[in-house]
C-alpha positions in Angstrom: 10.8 -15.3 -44.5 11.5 -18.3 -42.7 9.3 -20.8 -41.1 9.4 -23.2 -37.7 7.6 -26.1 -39.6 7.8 -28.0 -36.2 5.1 -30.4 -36.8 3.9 -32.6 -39.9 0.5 -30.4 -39.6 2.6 -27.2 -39.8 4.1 -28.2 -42.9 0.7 -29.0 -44.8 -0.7 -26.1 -43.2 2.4 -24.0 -44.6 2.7 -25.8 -48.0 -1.0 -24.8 -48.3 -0.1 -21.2 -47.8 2.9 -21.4 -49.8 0.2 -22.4 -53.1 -2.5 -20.4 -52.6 0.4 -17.2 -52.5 1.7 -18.8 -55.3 -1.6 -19.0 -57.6 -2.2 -15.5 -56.6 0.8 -14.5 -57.1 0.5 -16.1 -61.3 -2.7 -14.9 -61.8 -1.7 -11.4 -61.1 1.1 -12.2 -63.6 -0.5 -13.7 -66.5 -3.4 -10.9 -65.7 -1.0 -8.2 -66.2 0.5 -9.5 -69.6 -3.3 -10.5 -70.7 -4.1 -6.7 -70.2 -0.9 -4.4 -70.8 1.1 -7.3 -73.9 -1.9 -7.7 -75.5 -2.4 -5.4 -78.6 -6.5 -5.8 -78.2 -6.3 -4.7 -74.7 -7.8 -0.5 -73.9 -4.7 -1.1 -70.9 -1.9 -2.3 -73.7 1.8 -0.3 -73.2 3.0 -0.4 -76.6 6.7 0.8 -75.7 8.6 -2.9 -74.1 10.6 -0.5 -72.0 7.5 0.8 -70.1 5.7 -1.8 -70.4 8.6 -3.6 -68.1 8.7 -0.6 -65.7 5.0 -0.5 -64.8 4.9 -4.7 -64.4 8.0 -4.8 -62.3 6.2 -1.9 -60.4 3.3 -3.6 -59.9 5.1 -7.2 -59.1 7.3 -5.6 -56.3 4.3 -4.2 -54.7 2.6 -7.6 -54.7 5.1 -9.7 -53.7 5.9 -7.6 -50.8 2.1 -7.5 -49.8 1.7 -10.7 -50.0 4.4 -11.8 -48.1 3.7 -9.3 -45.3 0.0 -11.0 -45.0 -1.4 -13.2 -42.7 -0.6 -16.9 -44.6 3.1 -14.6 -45.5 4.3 -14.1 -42.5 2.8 -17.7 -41.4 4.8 -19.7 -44.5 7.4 -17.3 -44.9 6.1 -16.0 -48.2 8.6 -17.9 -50.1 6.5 -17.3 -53.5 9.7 -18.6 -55.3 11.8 -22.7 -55.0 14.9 -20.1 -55.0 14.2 -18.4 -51.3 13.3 -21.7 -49.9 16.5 -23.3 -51.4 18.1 -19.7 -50.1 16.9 -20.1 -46.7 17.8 -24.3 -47.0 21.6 -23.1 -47.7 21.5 -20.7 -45.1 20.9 -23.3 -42.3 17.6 -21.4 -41.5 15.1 -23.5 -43.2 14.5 -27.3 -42.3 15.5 -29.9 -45.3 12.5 -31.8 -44.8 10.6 -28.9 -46.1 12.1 -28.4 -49.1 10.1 -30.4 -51.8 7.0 -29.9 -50.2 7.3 -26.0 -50.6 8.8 -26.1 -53.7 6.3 -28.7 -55.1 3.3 -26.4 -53.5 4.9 -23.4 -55.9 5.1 -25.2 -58.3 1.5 -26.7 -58.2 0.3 -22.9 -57.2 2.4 -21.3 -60.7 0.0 -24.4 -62.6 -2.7 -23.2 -60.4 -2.8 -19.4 -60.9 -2.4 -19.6 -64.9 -5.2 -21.9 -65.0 -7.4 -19.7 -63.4 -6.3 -16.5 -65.5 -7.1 -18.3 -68.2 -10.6 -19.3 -66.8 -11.7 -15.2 -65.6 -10.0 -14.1 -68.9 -10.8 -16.5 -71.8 -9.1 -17.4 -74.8 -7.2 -14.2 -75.0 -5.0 -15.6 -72.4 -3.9 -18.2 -75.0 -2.9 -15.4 -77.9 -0.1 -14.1 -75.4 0.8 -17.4 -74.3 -0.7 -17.9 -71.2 2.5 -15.3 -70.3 5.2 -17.9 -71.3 8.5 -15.7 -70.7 10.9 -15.2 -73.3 14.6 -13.5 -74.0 15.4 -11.1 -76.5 15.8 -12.6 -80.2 19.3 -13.8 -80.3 20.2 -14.3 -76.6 22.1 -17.1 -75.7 21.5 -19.9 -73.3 24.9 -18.9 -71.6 23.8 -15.7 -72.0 20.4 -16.0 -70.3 21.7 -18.5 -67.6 24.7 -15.7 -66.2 22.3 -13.3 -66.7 19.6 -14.4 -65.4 21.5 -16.1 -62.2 23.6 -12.8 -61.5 20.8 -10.4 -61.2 18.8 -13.1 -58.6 22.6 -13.5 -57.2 22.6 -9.7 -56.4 18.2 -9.5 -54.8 19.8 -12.2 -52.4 23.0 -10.7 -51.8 20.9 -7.5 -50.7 18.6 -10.3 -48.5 21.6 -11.5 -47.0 23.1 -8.5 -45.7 19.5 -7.3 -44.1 19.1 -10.8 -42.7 22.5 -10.2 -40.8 20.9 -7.2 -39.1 18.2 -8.2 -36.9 16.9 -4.6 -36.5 16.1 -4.6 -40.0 15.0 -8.0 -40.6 10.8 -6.8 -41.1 12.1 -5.2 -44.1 13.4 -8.4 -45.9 9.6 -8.1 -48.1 10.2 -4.9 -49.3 14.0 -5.4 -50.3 12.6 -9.0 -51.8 9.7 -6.8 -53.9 12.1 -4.0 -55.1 14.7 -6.3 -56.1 12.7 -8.3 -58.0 10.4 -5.2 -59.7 13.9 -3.5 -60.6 15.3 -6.8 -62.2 11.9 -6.7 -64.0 12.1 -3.1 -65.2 15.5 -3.4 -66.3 16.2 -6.8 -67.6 12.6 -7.7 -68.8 13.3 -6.6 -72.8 17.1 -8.7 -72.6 16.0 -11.9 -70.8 11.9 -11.6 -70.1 13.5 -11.3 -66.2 11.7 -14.4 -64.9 13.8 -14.9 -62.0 11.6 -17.6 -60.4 11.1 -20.8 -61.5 7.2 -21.0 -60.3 6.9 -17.9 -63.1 8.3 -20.0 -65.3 6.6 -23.3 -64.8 2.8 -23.0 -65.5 2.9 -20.2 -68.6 5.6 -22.8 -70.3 3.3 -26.2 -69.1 0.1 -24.7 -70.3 1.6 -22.5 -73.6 3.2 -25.7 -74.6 6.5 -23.4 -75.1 9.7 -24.4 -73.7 12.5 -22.6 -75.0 14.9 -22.1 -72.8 12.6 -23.5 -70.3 15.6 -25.4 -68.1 17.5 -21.8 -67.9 14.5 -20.3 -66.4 14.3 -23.0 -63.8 17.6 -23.9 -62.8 19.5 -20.2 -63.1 16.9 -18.5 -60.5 18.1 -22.0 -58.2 21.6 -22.2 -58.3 22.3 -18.5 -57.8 20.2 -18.7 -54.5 21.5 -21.9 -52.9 25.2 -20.0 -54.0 24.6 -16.7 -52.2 23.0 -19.1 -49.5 26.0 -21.3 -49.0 28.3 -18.2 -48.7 26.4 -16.2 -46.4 26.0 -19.6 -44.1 30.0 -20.1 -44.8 30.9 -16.6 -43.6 28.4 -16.3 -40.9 30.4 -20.0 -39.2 33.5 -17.9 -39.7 32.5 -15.0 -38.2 31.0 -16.8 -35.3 34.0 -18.9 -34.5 36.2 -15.8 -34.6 34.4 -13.9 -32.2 35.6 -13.4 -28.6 34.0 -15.8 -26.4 32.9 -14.0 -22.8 35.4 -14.9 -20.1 34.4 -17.8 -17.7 34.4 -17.2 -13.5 37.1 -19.1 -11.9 
């Protein structure tokens, strides 16, 4: 999840990884609303409710596949600005890194909507190119606590499996099934972005921008919080601990 970086030619390398997830990760996305939101589509889930439950399904699976595959384990499947600005927090990620990952998700969320709409055609455009959006009526506030406590809690589960070094391999699949449950269970209230690379190409290429800042800065600030913590309690816990006695 993390990623040495050690060299300029590591971080293009890694940047590069980090887009092309990205743009896969998009198109899969956008692909999934072209075929189960749209009401032309033979794969369209009338009912919102399991409509939700089969996406988030199908997004955990994904994001944990991806991030277990060769350029994953290689970048440190990031797929999201919010785990690198987790990881940034945490003291486990190299500042230097920052924008370029987050730029190269950014580009790869541009990226992967494109190309849903090129393999899929106009239709893309009638749902939006998969712009998210919250229940009629939600609030900003609303959306932005929301939004920020149900990331808050994916991380707080990543946090507590980072601490345990014999259960570290599993930090894809706790990343996937926290993300698919927030999708299954929040998607009718707040459209459960939770990333600001889902975000940022549906609402540049729909043209739609409602509550567009609240989708990118909630799914960062709840991160870099939980990050900050765990990197605050980890310095305690470290400067607590017995130190091994010296020989005289």
């Amino acid at each position: 999840m993390s990623t040495s970086a050690q060299s300029r030619a590591d971080l293009i390398r890694h940047s590069a990884y980090e887009f092309a997830l990205t743009t896969v990760l998009l198109f899969a996305v956008v692909s999934l609303v072209r075929w189960l939101a749209f009401p032309g589509s033979s794969l369209a889930i009338g009912d919102p409710d399991t409509l939700f439950v089969v996406a988030g399904t199908v997004v955990a699976a994904l994001i944990a596949a991806l991030m277990y595959s060769p350029p994953g384990r290689a970048s440190g499947g990031h797929l999201h600005p919010g785990v690198t600005v987790f990881l940034w927090t945490c003291g486990l990620f190299p500042g230097r890194a920052v924008l370029p990952y987050v730029a190269a998700q950014l580009t790869g969320s541009l990226a992967g909507t494109a190309l849903a709409r090129v393999v899929w055609g106009k239709v893309v455009g009638q749902v939006g190119y998969g712009a998210v959006h919250p229940a009629p009526g939600t609030g900003a506030v609303e959306l932005f606590v929301v939004e920020g406590a149900a990331l808050a809690a994916v991380f707080v589960a990543v946090a507590l499996v980072m601490s345990r070094p014999a259960l570290r391999g599993l930090i894809p699949a706790v990343i996937g099934l926290g993300v698919g449950v927030v999708i299954a269970t929040l998607g009718t209230v707040t459209g459960a972005s939770i990333n600001p690379a889902r975000a940022f190409g549906p609402a540049l290429l729909s043209g739609q921008y409602d509550h567009f800042w609240n989708y990118m800065i909630a799914p960062l600030v709840a991160p870099a919080l939980v990050g900050l913590t765990h990197r605050a309690l980890r310095t305690r816990r470290d400067r607590s601990a017995p130190t091994a006695p010296t020989a005289a």
